[in-house]
C-alpha positions as CSV (number, residue, x, y, z in Angstrom):
1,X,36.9,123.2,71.2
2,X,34.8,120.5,72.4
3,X,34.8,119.4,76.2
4,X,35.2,115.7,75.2
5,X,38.0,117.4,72.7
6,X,39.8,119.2,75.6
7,X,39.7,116.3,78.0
8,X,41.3,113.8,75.1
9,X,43.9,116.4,74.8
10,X,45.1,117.2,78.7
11,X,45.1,112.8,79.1
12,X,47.5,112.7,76.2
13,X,49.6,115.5,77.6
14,X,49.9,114.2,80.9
15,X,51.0,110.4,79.5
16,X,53.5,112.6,77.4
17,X,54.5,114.7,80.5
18,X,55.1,110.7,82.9
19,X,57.9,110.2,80.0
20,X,59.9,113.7,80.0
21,X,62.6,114.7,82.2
22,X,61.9,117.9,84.3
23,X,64.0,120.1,81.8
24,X,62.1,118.9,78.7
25,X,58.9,119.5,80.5
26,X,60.3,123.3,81.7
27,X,60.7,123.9,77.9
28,X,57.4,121.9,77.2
29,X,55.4,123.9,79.3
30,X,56.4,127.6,79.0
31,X,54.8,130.1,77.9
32,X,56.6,130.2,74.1
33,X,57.0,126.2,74.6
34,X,56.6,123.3,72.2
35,X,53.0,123.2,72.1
36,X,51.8,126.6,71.8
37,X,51.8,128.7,68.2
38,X,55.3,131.1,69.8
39,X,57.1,128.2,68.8
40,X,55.7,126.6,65.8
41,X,54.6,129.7,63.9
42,X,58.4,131.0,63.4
43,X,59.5,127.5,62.8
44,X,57.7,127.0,59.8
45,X,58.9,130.2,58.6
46,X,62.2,129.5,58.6
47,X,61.1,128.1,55.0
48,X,60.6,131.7,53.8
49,X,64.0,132.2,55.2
50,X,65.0,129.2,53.3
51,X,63.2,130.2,50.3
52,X,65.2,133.6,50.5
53,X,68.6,132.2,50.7
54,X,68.1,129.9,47.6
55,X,67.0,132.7,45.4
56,X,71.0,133.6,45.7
57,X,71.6,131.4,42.9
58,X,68.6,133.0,40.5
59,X,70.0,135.8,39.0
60,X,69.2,139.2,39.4
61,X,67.4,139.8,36.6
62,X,64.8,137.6,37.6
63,X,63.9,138.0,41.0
64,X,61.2,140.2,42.3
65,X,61.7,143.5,44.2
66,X,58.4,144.1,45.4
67,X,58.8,140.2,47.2
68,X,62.0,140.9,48.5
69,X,61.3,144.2,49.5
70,X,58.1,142.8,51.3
71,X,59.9,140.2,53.0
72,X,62.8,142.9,54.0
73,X,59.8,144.9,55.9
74,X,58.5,141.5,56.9
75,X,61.2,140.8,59.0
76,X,62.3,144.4,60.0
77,X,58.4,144.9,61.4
78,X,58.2,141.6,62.9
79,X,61.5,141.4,64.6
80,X,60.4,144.4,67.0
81,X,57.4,143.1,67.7
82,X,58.7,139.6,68.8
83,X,60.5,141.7,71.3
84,X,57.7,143.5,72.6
85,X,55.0,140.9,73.1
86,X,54.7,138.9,76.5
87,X,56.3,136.4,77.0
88,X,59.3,137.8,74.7
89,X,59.8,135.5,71.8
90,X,63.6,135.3,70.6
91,X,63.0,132.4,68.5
92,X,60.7,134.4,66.5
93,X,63.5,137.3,66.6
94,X,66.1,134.7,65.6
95,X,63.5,133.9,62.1
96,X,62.2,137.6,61.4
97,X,65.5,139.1,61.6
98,X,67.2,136.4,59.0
99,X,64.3,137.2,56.8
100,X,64.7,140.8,56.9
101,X,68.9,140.3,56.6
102,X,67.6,138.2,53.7
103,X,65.2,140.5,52.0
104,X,68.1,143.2,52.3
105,X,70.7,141.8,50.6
106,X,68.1,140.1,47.9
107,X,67.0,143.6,47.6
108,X,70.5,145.2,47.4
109,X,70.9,142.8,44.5
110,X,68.7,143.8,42.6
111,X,69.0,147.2,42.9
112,X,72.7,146.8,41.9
113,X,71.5,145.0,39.2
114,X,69.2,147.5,37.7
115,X,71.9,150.6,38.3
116,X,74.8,148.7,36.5
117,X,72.2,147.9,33.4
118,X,70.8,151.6,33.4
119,X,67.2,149.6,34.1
120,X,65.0,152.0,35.6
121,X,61.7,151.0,37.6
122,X,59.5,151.5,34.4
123,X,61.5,149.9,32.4
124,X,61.5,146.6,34.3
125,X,60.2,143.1,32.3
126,X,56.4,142.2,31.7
127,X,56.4,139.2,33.5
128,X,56.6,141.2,37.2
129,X,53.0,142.5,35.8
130,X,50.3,140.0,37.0
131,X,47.7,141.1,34.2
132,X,48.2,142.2,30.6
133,X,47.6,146.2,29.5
134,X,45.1,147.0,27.0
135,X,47.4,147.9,24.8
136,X,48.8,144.4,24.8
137,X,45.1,142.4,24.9
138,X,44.4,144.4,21.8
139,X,47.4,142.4,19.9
């Protein structure tokens, strides 16, 4: 960033600072505070959460397992690393840990899904494949 950037930026955080009480600027200032990416980077993804959670009410049939299984490692993958990175980041343990309990189940659905219609993993519809075969761009 630019000096003239930098300088613009601490004025405006000091005027914001005068108005605060000292436990809003505690949670202002640390470490995994307001202003830094520890705490907006898992609060926008609390929409893939979000997201998750309203594909309850899609059936089964039509939801994706390799995007539910990716957002069930997701979460499982991301909610150990929240707790090993300094400073320790429970807000994003809070979101990763939803997303992978919502992957899970999402996933569990399906499954369920394919084993009570005898649907095997080859067997699954053509619109999970991104591109056609060659057997279907020849029709």
């Amino acid at each position: 960033m630019s000096k003239v950037f930098r300088k613009a930026l601490a004025n405006m955080d000091t005027k914001i600072q005068l108005r605060m009480s000292e436990q809003m600027k505690g949670k202002w200032n640390h470490p995994a505070g307001l202003k830094t990416i520890h705490f907006w980077a898992p609060a926008w993804k609390w929409a893939l959460v979000i997201a998750g959670l309203s594909d309850y009410f899609r059936p089964p049939e039509k939801l994706s397992l390799n995007q539910s299984a990716s957002l069930m490692m997701t979460g499982i993958i991301w909610s150990r690393y929240s707790l090993v990175v300094i400073p320790k980041n429970w807000v994003l343990f809070s979101v990763n840990l939803a997303l992978g309990t919502t992957g899970f189940f999402q996933v569990g659905r399906i499954l369920k899904h394919r084993m009570d219609h005898n649907i095997s993993a080859t067997q699954t519809d053509s619109s999970a494949v991104p591109f056609p075969t060659a057997q279907q761009r020849k029709d």
